[in-house]
C-alpha positions, -999 to 999 in steps of 0.1 A, spaced: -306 614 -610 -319 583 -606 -327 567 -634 -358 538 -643 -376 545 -603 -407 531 -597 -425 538 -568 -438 503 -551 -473 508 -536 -459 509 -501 -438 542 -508 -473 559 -525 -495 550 -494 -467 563 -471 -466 596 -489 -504 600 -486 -507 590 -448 -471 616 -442 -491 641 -462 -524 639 -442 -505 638 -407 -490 675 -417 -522 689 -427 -541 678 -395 -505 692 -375 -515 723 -390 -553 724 -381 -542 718 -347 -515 749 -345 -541 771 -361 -573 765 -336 -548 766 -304 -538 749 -277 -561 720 -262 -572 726 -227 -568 693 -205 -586 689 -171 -561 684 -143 -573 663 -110 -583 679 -80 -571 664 -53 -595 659 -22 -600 681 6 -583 664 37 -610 691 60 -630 723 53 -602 744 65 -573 728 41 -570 736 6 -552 710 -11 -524 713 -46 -541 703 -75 -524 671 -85 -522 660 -122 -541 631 -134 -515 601 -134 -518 564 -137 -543 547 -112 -528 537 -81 -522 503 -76 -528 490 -40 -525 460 -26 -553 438 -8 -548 435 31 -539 396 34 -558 373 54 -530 370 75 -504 400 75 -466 386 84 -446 418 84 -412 433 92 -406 472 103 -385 490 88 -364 525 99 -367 555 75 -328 553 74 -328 519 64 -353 530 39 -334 561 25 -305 533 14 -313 510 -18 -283 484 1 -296 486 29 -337 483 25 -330 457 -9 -311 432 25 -349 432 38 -367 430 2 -345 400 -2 -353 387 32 -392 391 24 -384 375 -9 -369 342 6 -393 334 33 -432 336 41 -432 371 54 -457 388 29 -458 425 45 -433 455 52 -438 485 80 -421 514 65 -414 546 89 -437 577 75 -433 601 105 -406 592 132 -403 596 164 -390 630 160 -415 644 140 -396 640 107 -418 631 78 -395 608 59 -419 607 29 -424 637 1 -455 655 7 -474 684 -9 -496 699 10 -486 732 26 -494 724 61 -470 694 60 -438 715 53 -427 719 86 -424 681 93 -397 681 62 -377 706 83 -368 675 108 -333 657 111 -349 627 104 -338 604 77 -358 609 41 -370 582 18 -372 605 -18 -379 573 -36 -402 559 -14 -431 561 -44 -411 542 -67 -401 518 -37 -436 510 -32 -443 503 -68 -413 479 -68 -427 461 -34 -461 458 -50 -448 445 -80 -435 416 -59 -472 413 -43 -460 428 -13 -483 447 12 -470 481 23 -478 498 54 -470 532 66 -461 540 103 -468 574 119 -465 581 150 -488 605 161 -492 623 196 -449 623 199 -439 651 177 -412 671 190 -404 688 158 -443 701 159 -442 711 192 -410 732 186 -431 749 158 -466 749 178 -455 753 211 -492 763 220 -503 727 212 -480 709 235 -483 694 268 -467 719 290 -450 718 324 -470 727 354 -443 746 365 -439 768 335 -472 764 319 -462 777 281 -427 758 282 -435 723 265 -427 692 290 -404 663 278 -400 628 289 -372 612 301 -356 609 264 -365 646 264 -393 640 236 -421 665 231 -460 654 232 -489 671 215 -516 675 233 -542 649 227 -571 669 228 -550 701 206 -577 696 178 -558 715 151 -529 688 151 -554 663 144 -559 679 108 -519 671 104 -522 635 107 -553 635 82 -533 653 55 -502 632 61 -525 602 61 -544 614 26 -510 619 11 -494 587 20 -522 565 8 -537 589 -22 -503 602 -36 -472 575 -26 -493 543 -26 -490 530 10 -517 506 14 -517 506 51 -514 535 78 -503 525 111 -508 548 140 -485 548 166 -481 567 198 -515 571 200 -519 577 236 -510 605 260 -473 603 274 -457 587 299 -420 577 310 -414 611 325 -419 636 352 -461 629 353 -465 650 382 -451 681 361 -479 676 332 -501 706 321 -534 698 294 -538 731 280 -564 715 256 -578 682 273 -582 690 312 -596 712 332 -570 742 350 -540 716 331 -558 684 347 -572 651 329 -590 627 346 -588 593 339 -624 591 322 -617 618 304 -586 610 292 -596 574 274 -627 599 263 -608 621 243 -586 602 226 -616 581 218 -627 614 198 -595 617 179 -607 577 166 -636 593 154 -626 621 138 -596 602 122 -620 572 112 -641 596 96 -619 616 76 -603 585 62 -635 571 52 -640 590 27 -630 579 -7 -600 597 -29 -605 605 -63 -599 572 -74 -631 561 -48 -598 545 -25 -598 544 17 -573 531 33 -567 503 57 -556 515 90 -542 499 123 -531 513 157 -506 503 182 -518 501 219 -495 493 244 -493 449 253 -512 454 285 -542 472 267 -554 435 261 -554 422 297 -562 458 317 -594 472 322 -583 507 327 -563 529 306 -529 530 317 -527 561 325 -526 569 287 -561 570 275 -558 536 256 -584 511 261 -592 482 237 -628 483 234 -626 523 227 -600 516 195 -620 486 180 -645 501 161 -625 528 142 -595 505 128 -591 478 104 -567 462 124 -557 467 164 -521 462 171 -511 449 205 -473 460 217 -469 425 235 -433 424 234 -426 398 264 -395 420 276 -414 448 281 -439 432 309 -428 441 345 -411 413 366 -437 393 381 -460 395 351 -480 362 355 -457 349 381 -428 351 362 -397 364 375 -380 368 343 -403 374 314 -383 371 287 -374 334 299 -416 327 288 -421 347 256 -446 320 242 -467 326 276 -466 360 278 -478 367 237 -502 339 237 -519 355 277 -522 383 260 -535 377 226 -561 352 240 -574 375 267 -573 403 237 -591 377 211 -617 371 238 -628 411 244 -630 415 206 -653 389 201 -674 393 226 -710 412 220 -710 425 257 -684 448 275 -683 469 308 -662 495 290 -684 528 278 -673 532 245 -693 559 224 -697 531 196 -721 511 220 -753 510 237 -755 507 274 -781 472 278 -808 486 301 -823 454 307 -827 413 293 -851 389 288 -853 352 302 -879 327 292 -891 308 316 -899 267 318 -936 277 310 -923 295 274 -933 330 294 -910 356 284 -896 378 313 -877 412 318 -847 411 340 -832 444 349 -795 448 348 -779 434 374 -740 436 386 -718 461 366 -731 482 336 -730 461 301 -729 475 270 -737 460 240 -713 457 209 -704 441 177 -684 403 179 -656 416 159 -634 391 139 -602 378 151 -586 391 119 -589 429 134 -566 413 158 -522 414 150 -497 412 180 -465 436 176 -440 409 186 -401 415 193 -367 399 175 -348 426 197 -327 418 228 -339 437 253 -332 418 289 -329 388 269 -313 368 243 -339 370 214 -327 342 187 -348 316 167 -367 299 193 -380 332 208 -393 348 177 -411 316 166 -427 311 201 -441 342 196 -454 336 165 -469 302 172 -483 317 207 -500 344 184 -521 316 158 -527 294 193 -545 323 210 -566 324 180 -553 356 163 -561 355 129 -548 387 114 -512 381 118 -485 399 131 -455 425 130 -422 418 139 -401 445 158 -364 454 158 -351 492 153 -320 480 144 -335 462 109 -317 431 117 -340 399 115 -335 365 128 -326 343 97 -340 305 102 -377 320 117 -405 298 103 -431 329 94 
């Protein structure tokens, strides 16, 4: 016993407040369990039926910035915390403010998590996988850095093995797939079912890991292969696309892709987006051969991502006879000539975003207004987009060249001096960057 205790005031009130948290413990056992409202996540399309995520913290994104200096990096390099902290550190230490991260390779390998049923195949791939990648993101935004996600799209060998029917076939064997020259699959462009994929892989990565960006590569019909052997089971006519047709119906994918990622998550978040077109894109008229024509990409992406790595122009490319001896001439052709078609409010290219101009008006010396008819080639009319929709893909690989300091920073000063405002990406699938580049 202890003898002469007197409670203190302090020990009374915390015997009253222990007492009243065990009678309202009580209450709460007797009347039951509380139900709690669990989030729904959004439908990606009418034919998809979602997992019902649990209400969790709000995503944090980051805002685009004005001008986007970025380094790629591979899923492999991603799956090791060494290896992927050597370019955190890099970001860290210079004026690069922006990382691509590999979401979908060019096997078909998702190298993210996902939830959604119809993505499991693409975790079945021999891809590397980046399990962390949510809590990789949250440590890049906690350093203000601006995280986009690159999927490529119409390259998916892994789907193709599982959907055979959407591929692009062989005219000699019309259900056996085709393969390029690095024996790679295709999906058919116009296979319409596939294009439900990339929207749920695209919801996921933005609504559930907390990429900011999506960057859509491969967009394009294939090339580098036996073209002569090509069968469209789903874009041409008896296996064959025309060339009108073929910039036509990959300008429907755009649409539909715009449009599905236009509408708000849960949280009332879209995504940025950007797609890579091949360098020439900006100073051809026609579509390569691949469906991809600039004025048919600009209105459905944030950003439009010229490829114009200077190795990869053919010999001759502006006189030249070695290209990668001129990389500031080469990116800054390029960019100016692309700067110049996204500004302008007229084009000769048909895009289903703009208005064929029927006819103009002139005023004459007497203040009479007159109507010209259209003369020459067919205008259409169309928005002056900013040059911050504009960022070149340039290259700190050697490829036919020695690629050092000089080189990267010619490119990068030939990108500002064409009047690019967006910024740029810098590519090497090897992950090792230049040190001693003024971003």
């Amino acid at each position: 016993m202890i003898k002469n205790f007197k409670p203190s005031a302090r020990t009374i009130i915390g015997s009253i407040v222990a007492l009243l948290i065990l009678s309202l413990a009580w209450w709460l056992t007797s009347i039951g369990p509380v139900p709690i409202s669990s989030l729904s996540y959004t439908s990606i399309a009418d034919t998809i039926t979602e997992p019902t995520i649990v209400a969790g913290p709000k995503m944090v994104h980051q805002e685009m910035p004005s001008e986007v200096r970025a380094v790629y990096m591979t899923a492999c390099y991603g799956a090791s915390k060494v290896l992927r902290n050597k370019l955190v550190s890099l970001i860290d230490s210079t004026e690069l403010n922006s990382i691509i991260i590999d979401i979908k390779d060019y096997t078909g390998t998702i190298a993210v998590p996902t939830k959604a049923a119809i993505l499991e195949q693409g975790q079945e791939g021999s891809g590397c996988k980046i399990r962390d990648v949510k809590e990789f993101i949250e440590l890049l935004h906690s350093k203000g850095i601006y995280v986009i996600g690159r999927i490529t799209v119409f390259q998916d060998p892994l789907y193709a093995k599982h959907h055979p029917g959407l591929a692009v076939h062989k005219a000699s064997a019309p259900t056996v797939p085709w393969a390029d020259h690095k024996g790679l699959q295709f999906i058919d462009v116009g296979a319409k079912e596939y294009w439900d994929y990339i929207v749920a892989l695209s919801k996921e990565s933005h609504d559930l890991l907390g990429f900011d960006e999506l960057n859509f590569d491969y967009v394009r019909y294939p090339s580098d292969g036996p073209m002569s052997n090509v069968y469209y089971t789903h874009s041409g006519v008896n296996g064959v696309v025309t060339d009108a047709r073929r910039a036509a119906n990959l300008e429907e994918f755009f649409i539909y892709l715009h449009k599905e990622l236009s509408k708000p998550n849960a949280r009332g978040e879209i995504p940025y987006t950007s797609a890579d077109l091949f360098g020439m894109t900006a100073t051809n008229y026609d579509d390569l051969t691949i469906g991809q024509v600039l004025e048919r990409a600009l209105p459905y992406f944030d950003v439009i991502a010229p490829m114009v790595y200077p190795s990869h122009y053919p010999k001759g490319f502006l006189g030249f006879s070695n290209v990668n001896d001129h990389s500031y001439e080469i990116v800054h052709y390029s960019m100016k000539k692309a700067v110049e078609r996204t500004v302008a409010t007229e084009t000769r290219i048909a895009s289903m975003a703009y208005t064929k101009i029927e006819s103009k008006t002139t005023t004459t010396d007497g203040g009479v207004e007159q109507v010209l008819e259209q003369q020459g080639p067919v205008l259409y009319k169309k928005p002056a987009y900013s040059t911050g929709k504009l960022r070149a893909w340039i290259q700190d690989f050697d490829y036919g060249g020695d690629y050092g300091i000089p080189e990267v920073n010619a490119q990068i000063q030939a990108n500002r001096d064409a009047g690019v405002t967006g910024g740029y990406m810098i590519w090497d699938p090897a992950n090792r960057y230049t040190r001693g580049v003024s971003y």
